[in-house]
Structure formats: structure tokens, C-alpha cells
N, C-alpha and C positions, 0 to 999 in steps of 0.2 A: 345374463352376462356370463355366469360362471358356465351354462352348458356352450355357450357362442366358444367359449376360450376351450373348453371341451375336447370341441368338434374339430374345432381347425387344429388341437396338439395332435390328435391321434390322425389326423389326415395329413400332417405337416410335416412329424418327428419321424425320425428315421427307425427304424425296427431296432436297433440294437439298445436306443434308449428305453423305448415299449417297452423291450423285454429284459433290461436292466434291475437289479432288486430292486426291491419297494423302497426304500430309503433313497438311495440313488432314483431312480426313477420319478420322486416324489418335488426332488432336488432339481434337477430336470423341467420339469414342469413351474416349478414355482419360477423358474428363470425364464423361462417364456412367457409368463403372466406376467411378469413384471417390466423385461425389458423388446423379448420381439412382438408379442402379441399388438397390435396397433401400432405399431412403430411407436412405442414409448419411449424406445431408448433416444429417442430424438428429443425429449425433454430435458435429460440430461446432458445431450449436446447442447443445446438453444441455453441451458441454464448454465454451463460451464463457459459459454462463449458471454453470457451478460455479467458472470462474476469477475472473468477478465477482464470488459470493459470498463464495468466498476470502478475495482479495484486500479487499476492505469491511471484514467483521466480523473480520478478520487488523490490520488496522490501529486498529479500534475498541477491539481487543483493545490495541494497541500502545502506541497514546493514551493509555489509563488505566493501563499500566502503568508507560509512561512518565513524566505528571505525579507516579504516587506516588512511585517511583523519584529524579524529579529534585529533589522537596522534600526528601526525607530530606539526600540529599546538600546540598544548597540549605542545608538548617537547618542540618546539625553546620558547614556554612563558615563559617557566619555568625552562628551562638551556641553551639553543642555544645560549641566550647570553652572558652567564659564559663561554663559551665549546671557542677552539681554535685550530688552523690546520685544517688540512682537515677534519674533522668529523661534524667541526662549516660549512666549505662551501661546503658538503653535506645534511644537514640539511638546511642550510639556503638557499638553490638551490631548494626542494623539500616542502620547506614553501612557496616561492614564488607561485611554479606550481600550491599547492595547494588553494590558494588564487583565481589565475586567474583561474583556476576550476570553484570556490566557483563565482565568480565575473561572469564569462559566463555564467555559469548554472541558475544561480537565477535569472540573467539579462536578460533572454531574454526566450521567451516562448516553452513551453512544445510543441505546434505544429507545430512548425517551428524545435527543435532539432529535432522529430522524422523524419520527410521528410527531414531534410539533411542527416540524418544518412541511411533511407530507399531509396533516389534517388540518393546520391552521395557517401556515406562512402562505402555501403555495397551494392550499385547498382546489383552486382551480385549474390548478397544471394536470393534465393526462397522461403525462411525458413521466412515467415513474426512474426512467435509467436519469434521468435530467435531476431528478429529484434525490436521487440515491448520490448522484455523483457529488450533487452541492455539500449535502447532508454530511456524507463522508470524508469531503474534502476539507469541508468546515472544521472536522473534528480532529485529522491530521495535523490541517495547518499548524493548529494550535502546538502537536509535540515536535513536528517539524522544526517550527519556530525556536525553543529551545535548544533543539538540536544543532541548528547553524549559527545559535547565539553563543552557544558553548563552544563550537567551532572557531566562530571570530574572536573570541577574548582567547585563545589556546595561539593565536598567532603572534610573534612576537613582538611586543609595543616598539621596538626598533626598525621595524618593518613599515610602520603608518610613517615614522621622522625621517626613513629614508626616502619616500614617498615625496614627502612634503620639502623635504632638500632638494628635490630633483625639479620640484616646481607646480606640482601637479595639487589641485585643493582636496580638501578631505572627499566629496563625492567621487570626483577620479580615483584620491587614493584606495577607495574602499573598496570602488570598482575595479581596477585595474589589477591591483595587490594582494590586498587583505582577503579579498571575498575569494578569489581563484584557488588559494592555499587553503581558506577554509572550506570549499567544497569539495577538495582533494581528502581533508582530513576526517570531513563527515559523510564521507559517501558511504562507507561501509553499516552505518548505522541510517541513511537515509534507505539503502538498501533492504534491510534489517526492517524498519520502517513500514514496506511494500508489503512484509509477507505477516504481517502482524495484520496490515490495514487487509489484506487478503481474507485470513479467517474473517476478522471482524463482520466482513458483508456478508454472513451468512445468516444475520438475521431482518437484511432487507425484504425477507418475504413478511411482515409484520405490516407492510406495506403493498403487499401484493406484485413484488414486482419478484416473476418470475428466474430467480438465479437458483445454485445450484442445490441450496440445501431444500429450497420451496421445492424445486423439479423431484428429488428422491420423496419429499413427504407428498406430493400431488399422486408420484406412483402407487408409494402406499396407500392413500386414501383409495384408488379406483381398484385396487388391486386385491385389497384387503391382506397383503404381506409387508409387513416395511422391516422388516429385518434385513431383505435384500437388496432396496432402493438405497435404505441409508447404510448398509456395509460400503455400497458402493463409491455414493458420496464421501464416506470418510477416507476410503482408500485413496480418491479423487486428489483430495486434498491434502495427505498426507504426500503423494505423490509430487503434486506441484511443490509444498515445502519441500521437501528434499533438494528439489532441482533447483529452488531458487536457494535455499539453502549453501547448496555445492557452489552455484555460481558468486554468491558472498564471498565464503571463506575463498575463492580464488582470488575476486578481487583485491582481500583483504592481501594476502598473499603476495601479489604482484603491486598495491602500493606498499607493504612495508619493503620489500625488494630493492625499491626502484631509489630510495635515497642511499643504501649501502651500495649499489653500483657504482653510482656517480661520483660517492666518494673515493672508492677502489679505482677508479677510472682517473680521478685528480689525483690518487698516491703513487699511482704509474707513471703519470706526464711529470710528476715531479720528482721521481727517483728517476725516471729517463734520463733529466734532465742535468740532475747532478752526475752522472756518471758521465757523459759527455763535460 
């Protein structure tokens, strides 16, 4: 292997690296082992594109488990315990569940649910992106869930009674009202969220599924250099944080903005007003 890699640098490289000092030169070569030699660096593409997907539909997954999660809890605080009959101990059956959810998933770590869910849930599945996404999504849901629970109760209890004056029952109101204002307020931390659940899947290779940290350690092993597989990958990803990073604080940015406009925009219509 090492004369194959050899043959084709000094048949490949261009003379000014050849004859480049030994350290440089040395430098040189070890990049070519690593990322053009066999089209390797296509590992780290093929692994950067399944961390993406991961990561996406792991949180898509989180989001909707979330919202369901944080209403249930949401409902029995704030009527479960007025409500009676069978509707109080269907509600209060599915507060419980979702407790010990909450209580398992945040208890105990992220690398341990994937490998029980990929050796013994779903032992028969092949489909490892299927398996990672569940795995992941399972594990969000759960801070998800807090996250848009913290959100609804931050709206103001004035907000459900105007709701409910207008005609509309508490499912409308929650849907219509409450929920719209709270995902206005917890976007920025759902956001926040994505790039947390981002690193995280870096140790879906534990499971074999090919993403980006597996693809830098895969080069290392055939390569016999991993200093420069996983410089890469960490570069990789400090990259992407950055940029989801930037794209946060704008958002955060343009919603604190957007309620001091609107005020400034009614203190004009209303000093218009009076001077006419």
C-alpha cells in the first residue's frame, strides 16, 4: 500500500513539491495520503452530507416530539387538575408517560440510547441513517420539549382568557395564540438546539454509520496518519458552528428588533395623530 501511494506521489506531484524541503515536502505527501490518494476525500464529503442529514430530520424528529410532549405537560398544569372523569385519567396517564420520557432521556446518555436502540430495538434494521435519525430525535425531543414548555408558560396568562372571550376552546386557543408567540420566543434556542444536536452525532459511528467523524477516523486507520483526517474534521465542524452560529445571533437579533419597531411605528400613528 505504502509503495502504491509511493509511486503514483512522485508520478502525480508536481516538481516544485518533489523538490520542496524535507518537512514541507513531507507535509505534502502526508495530504495526499490522506485526502487525494483513492479519492478519499470523498469520505469526508459522503460523511459531512449524512451528518447533515442526521442532524436535520434528528431535530425535525425532536420538534414534533417536543411540541407534543410540552402540551400534554402544558395542559394537566393548567387544567388536568380542574378537568374530571375519564378525560382527567387520560390526561393524567400521558403526563405521567411523559415525565418518565423526560426523566430516562435526559438521565442517561446519548451513547448508550443510540446502541440500545441500534443493537436491540431495531437489531434488524439495516437502514443505519433511519436508526441514527430516531435515536437522535428521541433524545432532542425530550430538551426540545422543555424548551417550548418554558416558552408557553413565558406567554402571558392574559393571552389564553382573551382566547377564550373571543369564543375559541382551549385547543384553538393554544393553537392559534399561545403556541405561535411561543415559537416566536423559543426559536432562538431551538435554533441553539440544532447545533448542540450537530456535534452530538459525531459519535454515530459507534454504530457504524458512516458520518463525518467515522469518515476522518476511517482515513486515519488506512492511512496510518490521523493527525490530518481529524484536523480536518474538527476544522469541518467548527466551521459549520460558526455559520450556524452567525445565523442565530441574527435571528436572535431581528426578533428582539421586531417588537421595538412596532412600538416606534404606534408612537408615530399616535403623535401623528394628536398634532392633527
Amino acid at each position: 500500500m505504502t509503495s502504491a501511494v509511493m509511486e503514483q506521489w512522485l508520478s502525480t506531484a508536481p516538481e516544485w513539491m518533489l523538490n520542496a524541503p524535507e518537512g514541507l515536502n513531507s507535509f505534502f505527501y502526508n495530504i495526499f495520503k490522506c485526502f487525494i490518494y483513492d479519492n478519499r476525500y470523498m469520505l469526508i464529503v459522503r460523511g459531512l452530507s449524512n451528518t447533515l442529514q442526521l442532524t436535520f430530520f434528528a431535530l425535525l424528529l425532536g420538534i414534533a416530539l417536543g411540541v407534543v410532549v410540552s402540551l400534554v405537560r402544558v395542559t394537566w398544569d393548567k387544567i388536568g387538575r380542574d378537568m374530571h372523569g375519564f378525560g382527567r385519567i387520560v390526561l393524567g396517564f400521558f403526563n405521567v408517560l411523559c415525565k418518565i420520557y423526560l426523566t430516562v432521556i435526559r438521565g442517561t446518555p446519548v451513547m448508550v440510547q443510540i446502541m440500545i436502540i441500534y443493537f436491540v430495538i431495531l437489531a434488524s434494521s439495516s437502514n443505519k441513517i433511519f436508526v441514527g435519525c430516531l435515536a437522535f430525535g428521541i433524545n432532542s425531543g425530550a430538551y426540545v420539549a422543555e424548551i417550548i414548555r418554558g416558552g408557553i408558560m413565558s406567554v402571558d396568562p392574559g393571552q389564553m382568557e382573551a382566547g377564550r372571550s373571543l369564543g375559541f376552546g382551549y385547543v384553538a386557543t393554544m393553537w392559534y395564540i399561545i403556541l405561535p408567540q411561543a415559537l416566536k420566543t423559543v426559536l432562538p434556542s431551538l435554533a441553539n438546539e440544532f447545533i448542540v444536536l450537530l456535534k452530538e452525532t459525531s459519535i454515530a459511528g459507534y454504530i457504524g454509520l458512516p458520518d463525518l467523524t467515522y469518515a476522518g477516523n476511517t482515513i486515519g486507520g488506512t492511512s496510518f496518519v490521523y493527525f490530518y483526517p481529524l484536523l480536518a474534521v474538527a476544522l469541518i465542524y467548527l466551521i459549520l458552528v460558526i455559520f450556524f452560529t452567525y445565523l442565530v445571533g441574527k435571528l436572535e437579533r431581528r426578533l428582539q428588533n421586531s417588537v421595538p419597531m412596532r412600538k416606534s411605528k404606534r408612537r408615530k400613528k399616535i403623535s401623528a395623530g394628536g398634532e392633527r
